[in-house]
N, C-alpha and C positions, 0 to 999 in steps of 0.2 A: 559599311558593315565590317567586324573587325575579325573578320573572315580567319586568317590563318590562326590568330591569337586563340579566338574561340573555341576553336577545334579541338584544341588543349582542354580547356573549360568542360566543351562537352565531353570526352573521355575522361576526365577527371571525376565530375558527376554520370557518367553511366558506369564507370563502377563501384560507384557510393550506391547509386539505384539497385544496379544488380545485384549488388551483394548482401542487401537488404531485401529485395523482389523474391530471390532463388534461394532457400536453403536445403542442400540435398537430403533425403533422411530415407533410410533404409526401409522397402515395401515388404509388407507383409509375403507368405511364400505364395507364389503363383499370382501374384498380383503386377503392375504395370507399376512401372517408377514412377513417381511424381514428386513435385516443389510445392513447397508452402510457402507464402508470403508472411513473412513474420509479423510486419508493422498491420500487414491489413487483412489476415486472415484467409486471403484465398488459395484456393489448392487449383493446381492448374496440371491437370492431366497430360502427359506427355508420354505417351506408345512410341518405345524403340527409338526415341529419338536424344539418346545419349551421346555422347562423345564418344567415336569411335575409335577402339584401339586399333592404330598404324602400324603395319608388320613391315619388318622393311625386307628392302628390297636384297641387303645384302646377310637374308640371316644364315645363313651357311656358315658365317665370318665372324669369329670371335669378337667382340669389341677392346676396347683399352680401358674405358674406366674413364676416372677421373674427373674434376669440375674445371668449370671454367667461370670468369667474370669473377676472381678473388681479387681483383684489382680492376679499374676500369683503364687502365692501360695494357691489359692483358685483352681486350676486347676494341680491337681498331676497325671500322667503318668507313669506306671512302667513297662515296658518291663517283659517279660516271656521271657525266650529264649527259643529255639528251642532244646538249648543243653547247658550244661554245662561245661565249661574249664576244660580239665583232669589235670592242673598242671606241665604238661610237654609241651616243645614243641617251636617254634622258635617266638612265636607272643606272646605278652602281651597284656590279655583281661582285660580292664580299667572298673571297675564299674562305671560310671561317673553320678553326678548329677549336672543339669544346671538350670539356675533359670532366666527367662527373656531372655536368647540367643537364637540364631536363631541355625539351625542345621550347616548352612555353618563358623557361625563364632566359633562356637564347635570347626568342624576340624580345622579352621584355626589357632585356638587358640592352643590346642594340637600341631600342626606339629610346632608352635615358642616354645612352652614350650620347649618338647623334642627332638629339633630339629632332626623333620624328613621329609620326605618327603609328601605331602597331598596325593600323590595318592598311597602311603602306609597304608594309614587308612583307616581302616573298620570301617561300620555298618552295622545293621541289617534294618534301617529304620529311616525315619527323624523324630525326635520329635517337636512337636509344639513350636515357639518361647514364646508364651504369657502361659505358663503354668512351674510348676516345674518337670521336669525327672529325671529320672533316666535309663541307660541303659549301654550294653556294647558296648565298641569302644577298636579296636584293632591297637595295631603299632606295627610294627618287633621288637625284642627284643633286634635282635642282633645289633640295632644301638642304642642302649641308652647305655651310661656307667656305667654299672652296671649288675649283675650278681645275684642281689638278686630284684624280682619283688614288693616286699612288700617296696622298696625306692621309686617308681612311685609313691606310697596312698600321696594325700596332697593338695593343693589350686594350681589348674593349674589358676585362677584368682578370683576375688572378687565376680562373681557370676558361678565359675566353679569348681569343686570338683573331684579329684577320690579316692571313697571311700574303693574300693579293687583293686587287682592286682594277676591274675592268667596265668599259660602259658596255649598254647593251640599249635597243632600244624598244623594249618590254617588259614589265612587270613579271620575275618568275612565278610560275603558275604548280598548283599543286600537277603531278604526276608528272612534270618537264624532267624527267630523269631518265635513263638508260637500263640502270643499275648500281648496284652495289659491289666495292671490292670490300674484302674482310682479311685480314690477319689476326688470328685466334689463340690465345698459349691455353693449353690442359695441365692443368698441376695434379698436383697428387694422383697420379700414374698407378692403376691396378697390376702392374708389372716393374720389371726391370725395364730400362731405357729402350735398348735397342730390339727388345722382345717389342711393345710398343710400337715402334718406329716401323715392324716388319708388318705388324699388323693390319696398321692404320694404310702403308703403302697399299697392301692387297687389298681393302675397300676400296681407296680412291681407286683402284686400277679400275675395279667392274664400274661405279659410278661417272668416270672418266671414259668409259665405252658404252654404255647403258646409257647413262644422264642418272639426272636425280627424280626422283618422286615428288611432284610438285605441291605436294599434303600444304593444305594449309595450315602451321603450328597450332599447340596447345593452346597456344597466349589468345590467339585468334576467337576464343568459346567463353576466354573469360575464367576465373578459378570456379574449379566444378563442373564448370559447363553454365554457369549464371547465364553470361552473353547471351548461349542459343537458346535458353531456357525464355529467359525474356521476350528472343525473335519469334519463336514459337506462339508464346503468349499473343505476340501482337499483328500475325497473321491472322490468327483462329480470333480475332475482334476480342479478347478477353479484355474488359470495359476497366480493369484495373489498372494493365497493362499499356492501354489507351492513354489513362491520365498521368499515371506516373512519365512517360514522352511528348505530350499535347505541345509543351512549349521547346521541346529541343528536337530538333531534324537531326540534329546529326546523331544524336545517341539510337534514335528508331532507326536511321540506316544503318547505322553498324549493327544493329539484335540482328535484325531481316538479314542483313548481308551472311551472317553468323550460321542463319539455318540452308543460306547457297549457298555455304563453305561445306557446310556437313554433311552435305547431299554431293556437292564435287570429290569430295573424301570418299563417301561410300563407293561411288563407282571408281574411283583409282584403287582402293582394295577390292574391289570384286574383279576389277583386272588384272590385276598385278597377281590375286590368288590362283587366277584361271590360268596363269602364264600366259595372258595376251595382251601383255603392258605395250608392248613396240610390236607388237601385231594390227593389223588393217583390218578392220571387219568392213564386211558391205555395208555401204551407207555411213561409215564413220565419219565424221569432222575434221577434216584437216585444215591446219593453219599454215601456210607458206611463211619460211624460214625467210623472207628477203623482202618480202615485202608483206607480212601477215595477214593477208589475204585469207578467207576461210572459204569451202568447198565442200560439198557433201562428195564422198568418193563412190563413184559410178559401179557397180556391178564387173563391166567390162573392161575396167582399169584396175582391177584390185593387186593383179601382180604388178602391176607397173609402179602403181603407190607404195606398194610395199617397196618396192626397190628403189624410190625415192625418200622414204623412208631411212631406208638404209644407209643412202648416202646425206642423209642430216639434206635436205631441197626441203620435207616436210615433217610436222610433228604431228600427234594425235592431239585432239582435246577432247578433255569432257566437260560436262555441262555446271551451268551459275544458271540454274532455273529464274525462267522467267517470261513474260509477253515476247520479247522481241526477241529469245535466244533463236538460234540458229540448231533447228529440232536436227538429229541424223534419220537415218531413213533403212530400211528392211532389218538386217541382222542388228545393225548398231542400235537401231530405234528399239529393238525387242530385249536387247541386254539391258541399255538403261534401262528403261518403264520397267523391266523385271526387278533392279535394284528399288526403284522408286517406290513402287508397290512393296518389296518389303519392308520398306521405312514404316508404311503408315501414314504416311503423310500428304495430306493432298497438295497437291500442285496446284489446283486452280486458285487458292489460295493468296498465290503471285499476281495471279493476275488484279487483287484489289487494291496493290501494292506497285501497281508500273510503274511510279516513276522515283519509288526508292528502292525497285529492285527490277530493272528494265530486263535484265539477263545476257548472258553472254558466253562465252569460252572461252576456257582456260587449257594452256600445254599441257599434260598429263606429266609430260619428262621435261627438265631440262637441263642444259647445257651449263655445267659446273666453271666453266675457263680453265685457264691454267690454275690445274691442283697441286697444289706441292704442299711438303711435310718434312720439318728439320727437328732436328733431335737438339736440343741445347740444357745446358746449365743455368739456372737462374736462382739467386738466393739458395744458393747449398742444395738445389734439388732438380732431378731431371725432371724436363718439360719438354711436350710435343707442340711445334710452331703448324700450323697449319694455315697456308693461304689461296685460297681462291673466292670469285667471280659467281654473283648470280643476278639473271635481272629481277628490273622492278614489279614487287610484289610476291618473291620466291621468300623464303626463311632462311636464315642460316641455323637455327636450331635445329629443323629438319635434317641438313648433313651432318651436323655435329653428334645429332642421336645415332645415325647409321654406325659413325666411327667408334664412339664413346660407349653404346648400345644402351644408352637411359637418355630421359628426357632431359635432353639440356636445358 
């Protein structure tokens, strides 16, 4: 199966699908939003289940303005891995750095360089096309000619590089990652430089004591909201919906996953609005920092949690609906299902979807790394450098919006 190449494919065609499945169009007054299907006429009812706008956490804080990604070298991405290449082993793990490529024509470029096959390449994860990366991608070793991994390092094209070359002896697998490091330039500054500079410091401060709000992005729903629009569709059995993903798995997991992202959103703003973002409720979910272990929090531990809490031991999570989530229990159990119930949405739902939406939990907060923010000159114009750390499956548009205060 040519497993990683296709994945490409299929997010390629589920937002050919979606964007053809979902057109938004303004509801009459007092009436409920809904989507039509252009190509095939159906309207698919869809109660409160929009794209939720994300308050952040630091709106007290002015923002700076400005865009980012006028360049894809203004947009740098560096993979963490999950593990390092022991040097031995039947796979050659490729450091590669790509500059303007998309992730699908990465692999595809790599399997013509050293002729191999696409569904022999690994990754850990897709990297953005409009940004510079770096990351590892692996290919059998035993089909390239050569016996010495360090002949791989060189110009697989004019904007494709691999910078090192080590064995390993496994096939990297999707999600074999840690995290992402980022270095980010904002141009065109709503301010003067150092005005800017003071600004953006006093966000990262609270962000860098608080953590970040673990929102899953815009990008995550699709333009408009198409994505969940679709997931929605194809919970509720809409027989349209059905046919249009019959032959692609992966486009039906990401809709599904789309309407657990929106429901994970809702309850991080209904807590974050209550002021009990890094507050403990009885029966919360925690996840252990060191080894992520999860826990429903006892009644008669609640201060103790909290003050483990405090000291970064554990973080909250809330819920990725589904069969085999890990439900919380008295006060924490009654604040979800009170957000749930005002979605509108039923939850059992997941359940005729277990095994492309099993469920699970997600940190509410996390841990930014080292934040930092440099003021420089670039092309006759001040720019703000901003670099920090998030792990795998966090946004970096989400901190960029807190700084910037629009959606990056």
């Amino acid at each position: 199966m040519l497993e990683f190449a296709r994945r490409f494919d299929r997010v390629r065609g589920l937002y050919s699908a979606a964007r053809a499945f979902a057109s938004p169009r303004a509801p009459c007054a007092g009436s409920l939003p809904f989507y039509s299907i252009k190509r095939h006429y159906l309207t698919v009812s869809i109660p409160n289940m929009n794209v939720s706008p994300r308050p952040y956490l630091t709106a007290a804080l002015a923002g700076i303005g400005g865009e980012i990604k006028n360049h894809p070298e203004d947009f740098e991405v560096e993979e963490i891995p999950l593990y390092e290449p022991e040097g031995d082993g039947h796979h050659a793990y490729l450091w590669v750095e790509k500059c303007g490529v998309t992730g699908q024509q990465l692999i595809s470029d790599l399997a013509r360089h050293f002729d191999v096959p696409k569904r022999d390449i690994g990754a850990a994860g897709i990297k953005d096309k409009h940004a510079l990366t770096r990351q590892w991608v692996s290919i059998p070793f035993f089909e390239v000619p050569t016996d010495d991994p360090a002949e791989l390092i060189g110009e697989v094209s004019p904007r494709i590089k691999v910078l090192d070359a080590k064995l390993h002896r496994n096939k990297l697998r999707t999600g074999h990652l840690q995290g992402n490091r980022f270095r980010v330039v904002v141009r065109d500054l709503a301010l003067p430089g150092e005005e800017a500079l003071a600004r953006a410091q006093a966000i990262l401060a609270v962000l860098g004591a608080q953590g970040l709000p673990n929102y899953y992005g815009a990008q995550r729903f699709g333009i408009e909201g198409q994505t969940l629009a679709l997931g929605v569709a194809l919970l509720r059995g809409e027989k349209e919906a059905k046919n249009r993903v019959r032959r692609n798995r992966f486009m039906k997991r990401l809709a599904v996953s789309a309407v657990q992202s929106e429901l994970f959103n809702r309850v991080l703003i209904a807590r974050l609005e209550k002021g009990i973002l890094s507050t403990a409720l009885d029966g919360d979910v925690a996840q252990k920092t060191d080894t992520n272990g999860v826990f429903a929090i006892p009644a008669d531990e609640l201060a103790e949690c909290q003050g483990r809490l405090e000291r970064g031991e554990i973080v909250l999570t809330g819920p990725m609906p589904g069969p085999k989530m890990i439900a919380p229990e008295r006060a924490a159990q009654e604040f979800e299902e009170g957000v749930f119930a005002a979605s509108g949405f039923d939850l059992s739902l997941f359940e005729q979807q277990a095994r492309l939406a099993s469920g699970t939990r997600r940190p509410l907060l996390v841990d930014t790394g080292d934040l930092t923010v440099e003021l420089e000159t670039r092309d006759d114009q001040e720019v703000l450098v901003l670099g920090f750390s998030l792990p795998s499956g966090s946004y970096a548009t989400v901190l960029l919006r807190e700084i910037m205060k629009s959606d990056a």
